[in-house]
N, CA, C and O atoms as a printed pandas DataFrame, in Angstrom:
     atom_number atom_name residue_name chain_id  residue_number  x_coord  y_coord  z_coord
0              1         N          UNK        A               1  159.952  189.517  132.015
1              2        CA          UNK        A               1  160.578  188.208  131.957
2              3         C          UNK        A               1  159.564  187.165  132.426
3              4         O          UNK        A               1  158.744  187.666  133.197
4              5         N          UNK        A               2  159.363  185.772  132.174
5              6        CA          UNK        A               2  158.100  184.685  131.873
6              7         C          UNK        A               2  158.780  184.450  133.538
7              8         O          UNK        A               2  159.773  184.952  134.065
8              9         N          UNK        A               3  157.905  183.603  133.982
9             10        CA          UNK        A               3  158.039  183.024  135.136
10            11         C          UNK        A               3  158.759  181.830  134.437
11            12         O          UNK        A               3  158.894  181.845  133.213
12            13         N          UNK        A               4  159.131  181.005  135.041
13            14        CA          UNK        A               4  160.222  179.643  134.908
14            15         C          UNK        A               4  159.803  178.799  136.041
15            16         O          UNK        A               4  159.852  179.151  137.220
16            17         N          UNK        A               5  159.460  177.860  135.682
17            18        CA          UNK        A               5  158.545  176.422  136.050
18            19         C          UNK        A               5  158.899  175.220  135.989
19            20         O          UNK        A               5  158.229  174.346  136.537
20            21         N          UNK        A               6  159.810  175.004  135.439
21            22        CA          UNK        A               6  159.776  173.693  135.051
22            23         C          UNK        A               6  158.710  172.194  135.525
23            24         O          UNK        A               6  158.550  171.357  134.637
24            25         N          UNK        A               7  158.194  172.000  136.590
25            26        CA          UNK        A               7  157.428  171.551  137.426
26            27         C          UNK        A               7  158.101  170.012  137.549
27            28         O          UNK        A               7  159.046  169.748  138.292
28            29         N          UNK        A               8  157.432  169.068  136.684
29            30        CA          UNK        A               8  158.332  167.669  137.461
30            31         C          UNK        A               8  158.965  166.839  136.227
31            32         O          UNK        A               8  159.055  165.643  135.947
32            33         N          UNK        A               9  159.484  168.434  135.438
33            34        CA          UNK        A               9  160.424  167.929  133.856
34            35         C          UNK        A               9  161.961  167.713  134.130
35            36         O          UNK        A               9  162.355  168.652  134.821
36            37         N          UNK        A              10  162.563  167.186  133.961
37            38        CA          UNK        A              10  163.682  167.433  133.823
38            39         C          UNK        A              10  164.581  167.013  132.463
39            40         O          UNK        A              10  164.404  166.061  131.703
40            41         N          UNK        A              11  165.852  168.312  132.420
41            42        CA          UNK        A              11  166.072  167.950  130.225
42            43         C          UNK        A              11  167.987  167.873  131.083
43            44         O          UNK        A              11  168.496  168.217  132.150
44            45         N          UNK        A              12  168.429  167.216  129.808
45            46        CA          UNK        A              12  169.874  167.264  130.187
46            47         C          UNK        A              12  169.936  166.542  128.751
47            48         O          UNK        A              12  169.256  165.724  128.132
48            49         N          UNK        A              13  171.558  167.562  128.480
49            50        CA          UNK        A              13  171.872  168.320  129.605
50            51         C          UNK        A              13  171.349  169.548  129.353
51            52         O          UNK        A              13  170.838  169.690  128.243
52            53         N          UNK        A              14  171.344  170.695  130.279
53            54        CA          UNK        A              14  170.359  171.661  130.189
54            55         C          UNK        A              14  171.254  173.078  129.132
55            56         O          UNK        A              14  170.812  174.031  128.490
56            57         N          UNK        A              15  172.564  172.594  129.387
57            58        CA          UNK        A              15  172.957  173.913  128.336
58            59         C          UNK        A              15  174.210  172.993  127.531
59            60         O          UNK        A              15  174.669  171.942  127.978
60            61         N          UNK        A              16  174.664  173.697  126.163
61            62        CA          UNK        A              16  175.604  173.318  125.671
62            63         C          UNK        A              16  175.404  174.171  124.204
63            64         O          UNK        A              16  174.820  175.225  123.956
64            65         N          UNK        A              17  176.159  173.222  123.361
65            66        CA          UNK        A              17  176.687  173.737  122.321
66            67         C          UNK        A              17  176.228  172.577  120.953
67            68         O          UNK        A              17  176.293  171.375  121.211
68            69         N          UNK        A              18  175.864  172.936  119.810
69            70        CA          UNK        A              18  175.629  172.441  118.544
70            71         C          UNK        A              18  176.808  172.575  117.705
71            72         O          UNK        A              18  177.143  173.749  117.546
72            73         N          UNK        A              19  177.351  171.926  117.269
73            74        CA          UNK        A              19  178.385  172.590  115.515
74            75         C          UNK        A              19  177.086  172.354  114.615
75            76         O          UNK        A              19  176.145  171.569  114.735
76            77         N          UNK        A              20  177.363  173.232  113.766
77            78        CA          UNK        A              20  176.794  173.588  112.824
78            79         C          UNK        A              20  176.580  172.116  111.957
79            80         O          UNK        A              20  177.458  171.301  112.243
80            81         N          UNK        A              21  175.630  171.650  111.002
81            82        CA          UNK        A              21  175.387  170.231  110.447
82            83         C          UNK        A              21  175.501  169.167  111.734
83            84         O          UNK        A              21  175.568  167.949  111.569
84            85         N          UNK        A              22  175.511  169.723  112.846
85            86        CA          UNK        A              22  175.391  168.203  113.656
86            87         C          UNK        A              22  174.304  168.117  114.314
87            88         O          UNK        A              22  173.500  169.039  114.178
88            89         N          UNK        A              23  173.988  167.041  115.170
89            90        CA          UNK        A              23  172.889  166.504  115.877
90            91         C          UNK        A              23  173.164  166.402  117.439
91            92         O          UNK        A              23  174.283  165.977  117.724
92            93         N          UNK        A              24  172.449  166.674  118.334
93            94        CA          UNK        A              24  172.536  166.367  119.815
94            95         C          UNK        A              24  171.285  165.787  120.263
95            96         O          UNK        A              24  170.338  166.456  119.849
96            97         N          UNK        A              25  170.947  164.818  120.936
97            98        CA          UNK        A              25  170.451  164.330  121.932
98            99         C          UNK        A              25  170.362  164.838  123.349
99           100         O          UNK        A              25  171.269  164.908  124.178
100          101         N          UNK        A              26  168.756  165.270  123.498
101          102        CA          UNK        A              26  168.846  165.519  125.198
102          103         C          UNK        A              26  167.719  164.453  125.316
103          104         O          UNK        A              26  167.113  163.779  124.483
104          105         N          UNK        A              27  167.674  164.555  126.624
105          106        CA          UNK        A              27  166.882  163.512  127.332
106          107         C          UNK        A              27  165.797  164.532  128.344
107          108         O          UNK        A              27  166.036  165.405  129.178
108          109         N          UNK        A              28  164.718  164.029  127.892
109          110        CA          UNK        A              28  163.638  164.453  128.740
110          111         C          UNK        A              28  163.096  163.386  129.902
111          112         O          UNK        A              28  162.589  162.270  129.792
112          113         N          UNK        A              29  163.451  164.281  131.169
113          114        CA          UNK        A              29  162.354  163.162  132.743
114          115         C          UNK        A              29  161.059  164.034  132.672
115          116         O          UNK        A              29  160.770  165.200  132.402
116          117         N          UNK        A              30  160.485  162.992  133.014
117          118        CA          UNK        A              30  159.105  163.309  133.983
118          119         C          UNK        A              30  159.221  162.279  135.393
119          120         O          UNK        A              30  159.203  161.064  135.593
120          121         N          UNK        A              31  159.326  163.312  136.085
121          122        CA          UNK        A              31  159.757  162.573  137.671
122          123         C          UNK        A              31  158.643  163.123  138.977
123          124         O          UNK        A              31  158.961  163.451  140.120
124          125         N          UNK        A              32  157.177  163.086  138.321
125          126        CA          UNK        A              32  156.522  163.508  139.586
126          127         C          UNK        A              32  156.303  162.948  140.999
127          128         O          UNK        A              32  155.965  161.780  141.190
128          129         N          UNK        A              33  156.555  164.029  142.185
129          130        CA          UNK        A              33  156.345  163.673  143.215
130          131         C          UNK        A              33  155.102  163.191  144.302
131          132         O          UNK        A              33  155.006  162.436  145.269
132          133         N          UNK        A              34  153.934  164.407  143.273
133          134        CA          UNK        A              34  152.592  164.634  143.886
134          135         C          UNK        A              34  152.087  164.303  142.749
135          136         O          UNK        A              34  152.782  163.946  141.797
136          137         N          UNK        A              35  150.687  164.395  142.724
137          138        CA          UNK        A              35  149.744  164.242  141.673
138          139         C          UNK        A              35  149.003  165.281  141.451
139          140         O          UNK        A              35  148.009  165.563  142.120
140          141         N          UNK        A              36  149.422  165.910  140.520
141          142        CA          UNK        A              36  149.212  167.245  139.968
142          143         C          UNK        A              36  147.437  167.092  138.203
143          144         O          UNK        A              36  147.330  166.226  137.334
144          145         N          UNK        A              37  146.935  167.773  138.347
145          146        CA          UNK        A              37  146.350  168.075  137.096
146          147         C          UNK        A              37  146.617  168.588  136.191
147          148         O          UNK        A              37  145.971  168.418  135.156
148          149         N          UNK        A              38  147.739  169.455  136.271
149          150        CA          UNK        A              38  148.060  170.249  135.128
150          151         C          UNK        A              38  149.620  170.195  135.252
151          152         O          UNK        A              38  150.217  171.020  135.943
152          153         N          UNK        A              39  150.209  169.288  134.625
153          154        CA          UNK        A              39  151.445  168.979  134.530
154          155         C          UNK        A              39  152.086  169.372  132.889
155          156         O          UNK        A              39  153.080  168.742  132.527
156          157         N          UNK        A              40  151.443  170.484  131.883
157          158        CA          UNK        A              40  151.694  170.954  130.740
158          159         C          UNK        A              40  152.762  171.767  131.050
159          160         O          UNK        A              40  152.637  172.506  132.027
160          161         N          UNK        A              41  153.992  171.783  130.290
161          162        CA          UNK        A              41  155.033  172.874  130.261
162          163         C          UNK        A              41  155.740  173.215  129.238
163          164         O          UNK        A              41  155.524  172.048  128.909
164          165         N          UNK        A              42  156.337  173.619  128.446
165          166        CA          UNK        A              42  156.787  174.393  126.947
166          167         C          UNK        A              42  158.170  174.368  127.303
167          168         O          UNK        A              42  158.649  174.976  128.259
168          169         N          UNK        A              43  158.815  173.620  126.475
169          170        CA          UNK        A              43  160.392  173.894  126.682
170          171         C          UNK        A              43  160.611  174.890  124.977
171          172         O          UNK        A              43  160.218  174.831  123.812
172          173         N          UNK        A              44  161.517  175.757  125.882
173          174        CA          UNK        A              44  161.419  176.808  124.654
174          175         C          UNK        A              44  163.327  176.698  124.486
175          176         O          UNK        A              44  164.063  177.058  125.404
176          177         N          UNK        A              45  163.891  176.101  123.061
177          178        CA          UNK        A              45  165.014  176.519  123.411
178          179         C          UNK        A              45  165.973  177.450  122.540
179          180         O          UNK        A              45  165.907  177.521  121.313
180          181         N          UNK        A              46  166.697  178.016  123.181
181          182        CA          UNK        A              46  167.118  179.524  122.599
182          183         C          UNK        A              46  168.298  178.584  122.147
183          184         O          UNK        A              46  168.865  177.607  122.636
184          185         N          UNK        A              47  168.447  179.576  120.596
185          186        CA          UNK        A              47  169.316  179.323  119.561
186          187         C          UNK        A              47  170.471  180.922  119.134
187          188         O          UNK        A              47  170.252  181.839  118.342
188          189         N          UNK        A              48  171.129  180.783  119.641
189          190        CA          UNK        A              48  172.112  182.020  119.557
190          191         C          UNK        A              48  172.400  182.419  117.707
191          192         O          UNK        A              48  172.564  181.389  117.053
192          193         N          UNK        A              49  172.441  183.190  117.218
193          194        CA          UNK        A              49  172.554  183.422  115.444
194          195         C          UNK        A              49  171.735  183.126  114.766
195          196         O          UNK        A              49  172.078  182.582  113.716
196          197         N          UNK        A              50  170.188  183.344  115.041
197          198        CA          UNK        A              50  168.771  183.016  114.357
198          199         C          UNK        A              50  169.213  184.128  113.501
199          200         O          UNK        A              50  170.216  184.842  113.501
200          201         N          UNK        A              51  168.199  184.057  112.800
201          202        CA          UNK        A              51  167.798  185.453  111.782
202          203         C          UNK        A              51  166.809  186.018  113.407
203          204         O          UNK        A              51  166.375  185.438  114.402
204          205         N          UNK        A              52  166.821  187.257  112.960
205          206        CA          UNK        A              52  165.990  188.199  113.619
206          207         C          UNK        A              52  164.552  187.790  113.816
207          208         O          UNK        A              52  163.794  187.863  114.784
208          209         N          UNK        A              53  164.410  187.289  112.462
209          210        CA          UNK        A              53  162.784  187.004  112.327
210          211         C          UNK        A              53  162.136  185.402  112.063
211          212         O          UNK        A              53  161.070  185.113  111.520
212          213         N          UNK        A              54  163.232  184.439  112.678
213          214        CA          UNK        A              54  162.773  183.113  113.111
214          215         C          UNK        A              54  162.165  182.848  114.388
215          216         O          UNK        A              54  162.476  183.227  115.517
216          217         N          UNK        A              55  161.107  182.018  113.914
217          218        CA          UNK        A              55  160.473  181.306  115.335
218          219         C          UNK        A              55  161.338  180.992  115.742
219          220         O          UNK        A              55  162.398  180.724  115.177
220          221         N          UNK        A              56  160.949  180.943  117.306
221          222        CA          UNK        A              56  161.480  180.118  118.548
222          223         C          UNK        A              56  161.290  178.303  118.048
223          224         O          UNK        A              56  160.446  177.844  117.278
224          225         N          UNK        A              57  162.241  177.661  118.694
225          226        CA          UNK        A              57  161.966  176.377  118.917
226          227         C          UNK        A              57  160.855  176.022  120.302
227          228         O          UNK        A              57  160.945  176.455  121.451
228          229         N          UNK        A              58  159.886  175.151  119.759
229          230        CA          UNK        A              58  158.971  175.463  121.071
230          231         C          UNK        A              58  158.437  173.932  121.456
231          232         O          UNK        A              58  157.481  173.459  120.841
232          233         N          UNK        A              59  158.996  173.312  122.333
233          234        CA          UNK        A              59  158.154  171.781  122.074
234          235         C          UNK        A              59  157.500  172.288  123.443
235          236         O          UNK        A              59  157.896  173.009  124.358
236          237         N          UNK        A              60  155.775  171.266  123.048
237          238        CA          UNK        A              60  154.866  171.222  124.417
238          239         C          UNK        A              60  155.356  169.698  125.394
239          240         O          UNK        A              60  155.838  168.687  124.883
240          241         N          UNK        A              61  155.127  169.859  126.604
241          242        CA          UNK        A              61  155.517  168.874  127.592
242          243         C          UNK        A              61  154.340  168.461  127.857
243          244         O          UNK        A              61  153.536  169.301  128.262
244          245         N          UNK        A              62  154.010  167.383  127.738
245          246        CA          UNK        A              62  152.666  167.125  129.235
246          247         C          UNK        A              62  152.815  165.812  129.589
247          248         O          UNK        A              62  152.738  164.872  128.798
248          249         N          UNK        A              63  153.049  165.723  130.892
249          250        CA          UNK        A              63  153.141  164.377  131.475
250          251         C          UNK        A              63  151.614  163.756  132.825
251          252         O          UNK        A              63  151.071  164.464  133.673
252          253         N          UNK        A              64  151.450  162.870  132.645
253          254        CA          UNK        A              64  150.231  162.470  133.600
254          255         C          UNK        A              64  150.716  161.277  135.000
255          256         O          UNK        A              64  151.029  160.087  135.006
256          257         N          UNK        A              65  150.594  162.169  135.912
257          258        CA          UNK        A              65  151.228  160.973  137.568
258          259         C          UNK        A              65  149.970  160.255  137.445
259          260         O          UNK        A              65  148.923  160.624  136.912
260          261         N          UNK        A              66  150.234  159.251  137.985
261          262        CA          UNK        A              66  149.219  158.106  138.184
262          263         C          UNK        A              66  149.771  157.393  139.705
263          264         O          UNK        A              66  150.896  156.954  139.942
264          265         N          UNK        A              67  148.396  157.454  140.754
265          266        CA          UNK        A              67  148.726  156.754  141.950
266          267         C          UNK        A              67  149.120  155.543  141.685
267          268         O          UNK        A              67  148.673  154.987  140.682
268          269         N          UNK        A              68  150.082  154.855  142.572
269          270        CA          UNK        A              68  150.562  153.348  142.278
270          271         C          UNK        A              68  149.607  153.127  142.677
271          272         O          UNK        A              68  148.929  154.022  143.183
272          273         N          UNK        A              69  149.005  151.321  142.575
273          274        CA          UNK        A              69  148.038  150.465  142.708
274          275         C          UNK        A              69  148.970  149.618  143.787
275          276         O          UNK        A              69  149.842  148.842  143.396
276          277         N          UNK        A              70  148.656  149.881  145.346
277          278        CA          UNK        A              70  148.958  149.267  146.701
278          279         C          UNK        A              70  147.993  148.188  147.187
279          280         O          UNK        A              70  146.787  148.240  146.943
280          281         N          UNK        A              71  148.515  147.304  147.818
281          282        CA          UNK        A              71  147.347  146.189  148.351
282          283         C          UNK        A              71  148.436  145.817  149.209
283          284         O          UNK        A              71  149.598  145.711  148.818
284          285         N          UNK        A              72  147.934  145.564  150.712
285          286        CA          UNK        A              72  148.751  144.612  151.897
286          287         C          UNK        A              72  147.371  143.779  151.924
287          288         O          UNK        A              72  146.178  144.004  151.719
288          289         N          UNK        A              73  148.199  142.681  152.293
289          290        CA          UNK        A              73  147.337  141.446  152.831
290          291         C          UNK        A              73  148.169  141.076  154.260
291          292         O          UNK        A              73  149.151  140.352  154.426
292          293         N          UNK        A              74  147.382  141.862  155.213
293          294        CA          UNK        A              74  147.251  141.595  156.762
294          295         C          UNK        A              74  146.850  140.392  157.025
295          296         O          UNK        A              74  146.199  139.745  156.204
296          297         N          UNK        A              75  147.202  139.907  158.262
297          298        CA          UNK        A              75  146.270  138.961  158.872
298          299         C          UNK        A              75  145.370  139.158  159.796
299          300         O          UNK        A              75  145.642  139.952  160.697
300          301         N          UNK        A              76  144.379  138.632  159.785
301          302        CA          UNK        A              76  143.014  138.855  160.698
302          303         C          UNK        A              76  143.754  139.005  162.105
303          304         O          UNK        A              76  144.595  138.279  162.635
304          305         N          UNK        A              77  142.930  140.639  162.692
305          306        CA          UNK        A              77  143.148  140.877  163.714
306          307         C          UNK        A              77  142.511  141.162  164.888
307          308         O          UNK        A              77  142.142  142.304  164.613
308          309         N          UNK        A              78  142.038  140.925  166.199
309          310        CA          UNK        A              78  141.104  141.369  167.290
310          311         C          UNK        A              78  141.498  142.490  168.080
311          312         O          UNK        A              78  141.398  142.524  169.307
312          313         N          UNK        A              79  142.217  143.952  166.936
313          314        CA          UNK        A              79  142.587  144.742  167.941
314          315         C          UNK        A              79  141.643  146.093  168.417
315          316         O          UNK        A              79  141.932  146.874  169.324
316          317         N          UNK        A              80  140.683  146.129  167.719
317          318        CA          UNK        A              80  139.485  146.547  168.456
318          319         C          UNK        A              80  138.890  146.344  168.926
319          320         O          UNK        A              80  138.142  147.225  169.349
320          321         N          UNK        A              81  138.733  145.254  169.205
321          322        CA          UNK        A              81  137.996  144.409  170.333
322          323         C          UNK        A              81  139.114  144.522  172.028
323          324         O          UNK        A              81  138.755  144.861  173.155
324          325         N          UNK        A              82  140.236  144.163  171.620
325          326        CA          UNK        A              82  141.129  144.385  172.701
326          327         C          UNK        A              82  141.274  146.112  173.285
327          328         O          UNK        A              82  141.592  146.351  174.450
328          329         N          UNK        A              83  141.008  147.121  172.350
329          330        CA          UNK        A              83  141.095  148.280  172.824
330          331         C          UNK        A              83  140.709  148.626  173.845
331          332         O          UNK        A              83  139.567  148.182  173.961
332          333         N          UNK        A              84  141.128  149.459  175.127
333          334        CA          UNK        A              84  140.053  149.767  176.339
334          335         C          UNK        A              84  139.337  150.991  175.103
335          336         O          UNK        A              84  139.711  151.707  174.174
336          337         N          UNK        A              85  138.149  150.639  175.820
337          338        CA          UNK        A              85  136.992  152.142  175.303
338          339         C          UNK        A              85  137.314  153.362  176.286
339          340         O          UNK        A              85  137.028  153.407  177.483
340          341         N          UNK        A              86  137.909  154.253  175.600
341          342        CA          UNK        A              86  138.136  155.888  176.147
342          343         C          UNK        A              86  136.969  156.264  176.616
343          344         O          UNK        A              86  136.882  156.832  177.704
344          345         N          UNK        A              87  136.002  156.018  175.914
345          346        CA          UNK        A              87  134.715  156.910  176.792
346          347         C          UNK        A              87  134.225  156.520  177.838
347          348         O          UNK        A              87  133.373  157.112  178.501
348          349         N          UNK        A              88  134.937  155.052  178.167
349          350        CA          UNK        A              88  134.035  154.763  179.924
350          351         C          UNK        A              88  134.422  155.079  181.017
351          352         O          UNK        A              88  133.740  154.826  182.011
């Protein structure tokens, strides 16, 4: 049995049902927490009454985190100068 990963995908909804001639909509997240390099993952989804000898449905995932772009603007401060020096 494959290991199961999902990593920072998320699909919904994750199980259900098709009628036959119809269409469903899922929704794919990418919700990373960390900043990862290899964020590739394969959603494979199983279809109950294939023929024996049909491919799998197989879509590739890959999503890319990007650090936000942070800036504070402090005001000028003399607090190293005010520090006592530990080493004296």
């Amino acid at each position: 049995m494959p290991v199961v990963d999902p990593g920072y995908f998320y699909i919904s909804p994750q199980i259900g049902e098709i009628s036959p001639n119809c269409t469903e909509t899922f929704e794919v997240r990418f919700s990373p927490t960390e900043i990862h390099s290899n964020n590739e993952r394969f959603l494979v989804i199983s279809i109950d009454d294939l023929q024996p000898n049909a491919e799998p449905l197989v879509i590739e995932l890959d999503g890319e985190a990007e650090r936000p772009i942070c800036h504070f603007e402090l005001p000028p401060s003399n607090y190293r100068e005010k520090k006592p020096d530990i080493d004296s």
